[in-house]
C-alpha positions, 0 to 999 in steps of 0.5 A: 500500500502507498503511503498516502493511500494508507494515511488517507485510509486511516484518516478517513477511518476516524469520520465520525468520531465525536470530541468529549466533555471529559477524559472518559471513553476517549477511545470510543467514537461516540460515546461520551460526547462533549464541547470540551475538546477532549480527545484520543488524539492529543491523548496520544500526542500528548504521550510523545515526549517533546512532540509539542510545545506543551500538553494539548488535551482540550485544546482545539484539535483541528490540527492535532487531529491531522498530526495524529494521522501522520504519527499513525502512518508514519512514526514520530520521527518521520511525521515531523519531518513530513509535516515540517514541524521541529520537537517541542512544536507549536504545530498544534496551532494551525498558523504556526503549522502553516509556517512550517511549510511555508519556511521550507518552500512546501507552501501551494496555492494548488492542491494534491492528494496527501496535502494539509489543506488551510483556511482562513477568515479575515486573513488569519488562519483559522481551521486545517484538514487533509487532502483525500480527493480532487476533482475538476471542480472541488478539493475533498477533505477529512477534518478533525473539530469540524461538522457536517454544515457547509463551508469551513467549520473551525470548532464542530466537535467531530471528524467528518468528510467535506468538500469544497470549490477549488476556487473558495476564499476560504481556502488560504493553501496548501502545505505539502509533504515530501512524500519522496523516498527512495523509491521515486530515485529507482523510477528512472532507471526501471525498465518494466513498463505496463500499457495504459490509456488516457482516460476519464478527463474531458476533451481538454486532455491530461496535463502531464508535470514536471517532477522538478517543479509540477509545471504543466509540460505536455498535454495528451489527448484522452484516448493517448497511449501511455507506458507507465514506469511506476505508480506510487501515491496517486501518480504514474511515472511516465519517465523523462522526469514526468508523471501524470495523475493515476486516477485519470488511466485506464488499462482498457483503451476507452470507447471515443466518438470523432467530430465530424460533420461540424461546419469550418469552425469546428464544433461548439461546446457549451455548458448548457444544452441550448444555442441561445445568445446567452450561452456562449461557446467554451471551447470549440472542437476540430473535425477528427477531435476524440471526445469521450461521451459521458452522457446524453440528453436531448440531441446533446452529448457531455463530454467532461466526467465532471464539469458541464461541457455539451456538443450536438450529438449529431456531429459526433460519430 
């Protein structure tokens, strides 16, 4: 199992858990339930000699939730350092674990998966979670001292999954763990590579990055065969220093439709199901583009698995 996949597994293993009134059933997810931020989580940490900067039980446990999650995966040690915090932290606070990322350059504005996800109100960072899933429109979260209402909750009492638009004012950035081991060094050098197809992503295609920087280098039409080196936390190596995201292959080459017919122009997509004024074109597709339909309705085909992108479906054959 990679080990993003088996944080994430164990964090999303604690939705549910409820915080309590006092230092009883800490163990137990529901029972004794409470407003007074006692939890199995700085119960633990609190165990860990130096860990914080001081105990943290019935502190607000947003972020101590987080750290438990790592110390779960990975040991003490190697939790710190993916998390960038140094013994006797102050990274219960989620302003000061944001500064921790950001003093070693692991500070983003744009998500990945196993990322500590921050937020903020009034410019002063105010609530953390864990990066689980992304999508073309939203980052999925699992956080701790949350509830199940929309947008940010800082202070919910419970462990729940949440979602939100990439492009929310709320989310201030992301701090991201070097997850790389030596693993990633043999990548380049392995010779065994297995056969898979661009697939589920919309007829934009799928970005390949750079592992030096995660600069978009290439972008491959869906259908595009690809000669994958390795898969390890949610990306496929391809070789050349470039990966692509896993989630987006498939290893059955996937049924495509070609633009045909569509006049000089090309082929118009459109977020709605309509030619009015009003509902300008998106994008436009030239005769022999490869689209894959993801649904239809009405003489119209989607095109995206998650946004709203629709052509004629008579100009696709």
């Amino acid at each position: 199992m990679s080990t993003v996949k088996k944080l994430i597994e164990i964090a999303l293993d604690e939705e549910g858990y409820l915080e309590k009134k006092s230092n009883e059933s800490l163990d137990d997810k529901t029972a004794n339930p409470g407003k007074n931020n006692f939890t199995k989580y700085a119960r633990d940490l609190d165990k860990v000699k130096n860990f914080y900067n001081g105990r943290k039980q019935s502190f607000s446990w947003c972020d101590i939730f987080v750290d438990w999650c790592f110390v779960q995966t990975f040991g003490v040690k190697r939790a710190q350092e993916l998390l960038c915090q140094p013994d006797k932290s102050t990274g219960a606070g989620v302003g000061f674990s944001k500064s921790f990322y950001a003093q070693k350059n692991q500070y983003h504005k744009s998500p990945e998966i196993g990322d500590q996800i921050f937020f903020k109100k009034n410019n002063k960072i105010c609530h953390t979670g864990l990066v689980y899933k992304i999508d073309a429109t939203y980052v999925y979260t699992i956080e701790g001292n949350t509830s199940s209402a929309k947008g940010v909750v800082s202070n919910g009492g419970c462990v729940r999954t949440k979602k939100y638009r990439l492009n929310a004012s709320s989310i201030d950035g992301y701090g991201r763990p070097d997850y790389s081991d030596k693993e990633l060094d043999e990548v380049e050098t392995a010779t065994n590579r297995t056969i898979m197809y661009v697939d589920n992503v919309d007829y934009e295609g799928l970005n390949v990055r750079s592992l030096k920087n995660n600069e978009v280098v290439e972008l491959l039409p869906i259908g595009s065969v690809v000669k994958v080196i390795k898969i390890l936390d949610g990306r496929a190596y391809l070789g050349d220093c470039k990966y692509v995201y896993s989630i987006y292959l498939s290893k059955k080459q996937p049924k495509l439709k070609t633009v045909t017919g569509a006049d000089e122009e090309g082929l118009n997509v459109r977020k709605k199901r309509n030619t009015k004024k009003s509902n300008k074109p998106i994008a436009c597709l030239k005769n022999g583009t490869k689209v894959k339909v993801y649904g239809i309705r009405f003489g119209w085909s989607k095109i995206s698995p998650d946004s709203e992108a629709w052509v004629i479906s008579k100009y696709l054959k």
